[in-house]
C-alpha positions in Angstrom: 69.8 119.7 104.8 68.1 117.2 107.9 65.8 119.2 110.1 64.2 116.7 114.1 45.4 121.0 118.4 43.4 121.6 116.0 41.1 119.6 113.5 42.5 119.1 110.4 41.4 117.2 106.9 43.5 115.2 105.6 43.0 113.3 102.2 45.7 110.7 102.6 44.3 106.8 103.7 47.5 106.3 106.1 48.9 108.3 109.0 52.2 109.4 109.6 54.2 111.4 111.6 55.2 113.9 109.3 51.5 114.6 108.2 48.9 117.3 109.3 49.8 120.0 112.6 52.4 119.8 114.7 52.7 118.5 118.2 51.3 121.2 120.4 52.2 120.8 124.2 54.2 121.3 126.8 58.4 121.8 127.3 59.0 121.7 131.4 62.6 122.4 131.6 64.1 120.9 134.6 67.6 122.5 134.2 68.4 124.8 131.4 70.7 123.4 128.7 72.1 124.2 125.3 70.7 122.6 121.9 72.4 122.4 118.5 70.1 123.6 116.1 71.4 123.5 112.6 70.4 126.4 110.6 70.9 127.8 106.6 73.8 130.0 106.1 71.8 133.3 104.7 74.9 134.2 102.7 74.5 130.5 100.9 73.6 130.7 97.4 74.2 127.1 96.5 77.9 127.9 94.9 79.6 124.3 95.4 82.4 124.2 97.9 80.0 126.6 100.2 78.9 125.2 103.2 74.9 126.1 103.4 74.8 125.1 106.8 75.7 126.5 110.5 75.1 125.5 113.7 74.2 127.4 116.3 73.2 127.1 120.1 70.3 128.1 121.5 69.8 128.2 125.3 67.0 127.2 126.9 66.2 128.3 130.4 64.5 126.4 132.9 60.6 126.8 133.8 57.5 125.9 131.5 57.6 127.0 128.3 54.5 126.4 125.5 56.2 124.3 122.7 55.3 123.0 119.2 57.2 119.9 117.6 56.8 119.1 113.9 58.4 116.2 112.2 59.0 118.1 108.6 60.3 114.8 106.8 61.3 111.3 108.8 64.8 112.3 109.5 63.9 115.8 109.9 62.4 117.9 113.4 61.2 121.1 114.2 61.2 122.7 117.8 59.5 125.7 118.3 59.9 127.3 122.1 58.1 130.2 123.2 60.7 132.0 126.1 59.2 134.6 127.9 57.2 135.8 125.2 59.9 134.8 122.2 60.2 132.3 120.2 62.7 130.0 119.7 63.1 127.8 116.9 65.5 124.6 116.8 66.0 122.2 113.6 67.6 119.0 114.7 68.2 115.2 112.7 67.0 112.6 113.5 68.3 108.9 112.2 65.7 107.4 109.6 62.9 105.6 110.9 63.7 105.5 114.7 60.6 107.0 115.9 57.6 104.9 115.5 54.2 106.3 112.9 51.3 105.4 115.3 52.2 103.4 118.3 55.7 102.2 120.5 58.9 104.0 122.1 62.1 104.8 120.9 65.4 105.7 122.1 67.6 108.3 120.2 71.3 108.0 121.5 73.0 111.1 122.3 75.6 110.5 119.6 72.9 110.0 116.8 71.2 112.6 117.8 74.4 115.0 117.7 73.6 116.9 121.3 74.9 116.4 124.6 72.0 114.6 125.6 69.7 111.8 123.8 66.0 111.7 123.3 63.7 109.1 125.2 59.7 108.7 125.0 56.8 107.1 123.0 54.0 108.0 120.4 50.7 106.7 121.8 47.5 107.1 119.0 43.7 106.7 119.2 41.6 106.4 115.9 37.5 106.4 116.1 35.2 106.5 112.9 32.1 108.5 112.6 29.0 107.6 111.7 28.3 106.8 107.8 27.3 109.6 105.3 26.3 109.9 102.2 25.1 112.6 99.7 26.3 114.7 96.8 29.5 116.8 96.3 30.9 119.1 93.8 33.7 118.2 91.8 35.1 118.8 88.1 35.5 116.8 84.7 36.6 117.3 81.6 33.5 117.9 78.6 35.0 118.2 74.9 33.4 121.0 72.8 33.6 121.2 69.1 34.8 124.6 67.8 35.2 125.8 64.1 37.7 128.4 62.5 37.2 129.5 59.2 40.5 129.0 57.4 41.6 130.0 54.3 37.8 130.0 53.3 37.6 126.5 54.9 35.7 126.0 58.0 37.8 124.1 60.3 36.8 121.9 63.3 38.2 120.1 66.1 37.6 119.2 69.5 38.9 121.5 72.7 38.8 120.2 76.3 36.9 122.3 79.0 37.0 122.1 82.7 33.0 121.4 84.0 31.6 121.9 87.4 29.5 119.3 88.7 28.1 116.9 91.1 29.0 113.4 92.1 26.9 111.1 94.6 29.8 109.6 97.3 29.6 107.2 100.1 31.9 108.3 103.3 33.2 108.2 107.0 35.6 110.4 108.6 38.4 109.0 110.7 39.2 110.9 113.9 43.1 110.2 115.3 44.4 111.6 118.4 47.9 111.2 119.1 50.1 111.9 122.1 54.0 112.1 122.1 56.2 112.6 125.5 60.2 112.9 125.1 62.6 112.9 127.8 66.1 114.9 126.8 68.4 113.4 129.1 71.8 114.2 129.9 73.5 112.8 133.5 70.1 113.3 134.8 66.8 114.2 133.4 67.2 117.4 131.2 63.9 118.4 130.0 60.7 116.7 129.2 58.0 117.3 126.1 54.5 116.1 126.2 52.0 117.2 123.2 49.1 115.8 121.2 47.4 116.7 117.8 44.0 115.6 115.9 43.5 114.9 112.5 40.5 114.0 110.6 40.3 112.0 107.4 38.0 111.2 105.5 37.9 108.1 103.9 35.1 107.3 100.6 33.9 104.4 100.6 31.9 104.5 97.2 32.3 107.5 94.4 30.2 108.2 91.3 31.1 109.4 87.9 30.9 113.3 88.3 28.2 114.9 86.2 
């Protein structure tokens, strides 16, 4: 099945949309419309010839409404709508690799999109590095330990792995992205409109000892 802020580490060198926290922003509604979300069928059990999918429609009403948007995989989003105290969650597809990682616009058809309207906007993204730090961290490596059996009144040896605490001298910077999103849902006129952001942190080595 398809599905279409804070400070967070992450260990990956490259950024990409479906990394780290969601979008975290904005929905201003202008007029309320109806979205396709496709959910799981609970009485699936993955039997073939059983269709494990439903859609249903979910209404959303005009105003401003806090909203989350999380791209789970590249064809894949997550909408999640807090309505007057509820939320609402919609799962949507996306085509492959229409929206852009870091930086550009896109334009989502209505048709491609499978809802009465299509999806409009741009992903804008800022990166800064920290200053450079060094040090010592913990970490883990394997030490081999000899143990003996006695064996049919023969002592009997071999080697056994163990897992070892210790310390490694590292070399590092952390990267700090900030990226804004805005979508327009339009119909015959200008449906709805999402602006978020989210901030990540990585942190990127630059030199690693052996661990000891």
């Amino acid at each position: 099945m398809k599905l279409l802020a804070k400070i967070l580490l992450c260990t990956s060198f490259t950024l990409a949309l479906t990394g780290c926290d969601p979008f975290e922003g904005m929905l201003s509604v202008k007029k309320a419309f109806t979205v396709i979300s496709i959910e799981k069928n609970p009485g699936c059990n993955g039997e073939t010839g059983f269709d494990c999918e439903q859609k249903v429609n979910v209404a959303i009403p005009a105003g401003e409404h806090t909203a989350k948007m999380d791209f789970v995989g590249k064809d894949q989003l997550k909408i999640t709508v807090k309505v007057n105290g509820k939320k609402k969650t919609i799962n949507m597809d996306l085509p492959k690799n229409n929206i852009p990682s870091e930086n550009g616009e896109f334009l989502i058809p209505a048709a491609d999109l499978g809802q009465a309207f299509s999806a409009q906007g741009g992903i804008a993204t800022n990166k800064r590095d920290s200053e450079r730090f060094r040090g010592y961290e913990s970490c883990t490596y394997t030490r081999y330990e000899t143990v003996c059996n006695v064996v049919n009144n023969q002592t009997v040896c071999h080697e056994v792995p163990r897992q070892v605490q210790g310390q490694q001298y590292v070399e590092y910077f952390d990267r700090i992205t900030q990226q804004n999103i805005n979508v327009n849902f339009v119909g015959t006129e200008l449906l709805a409109a999402f602006n978020g952001q989210r901030n990540f942190s990585e942190r990127i080595y630059t030199y690693r000892d052996r661990c000891f």
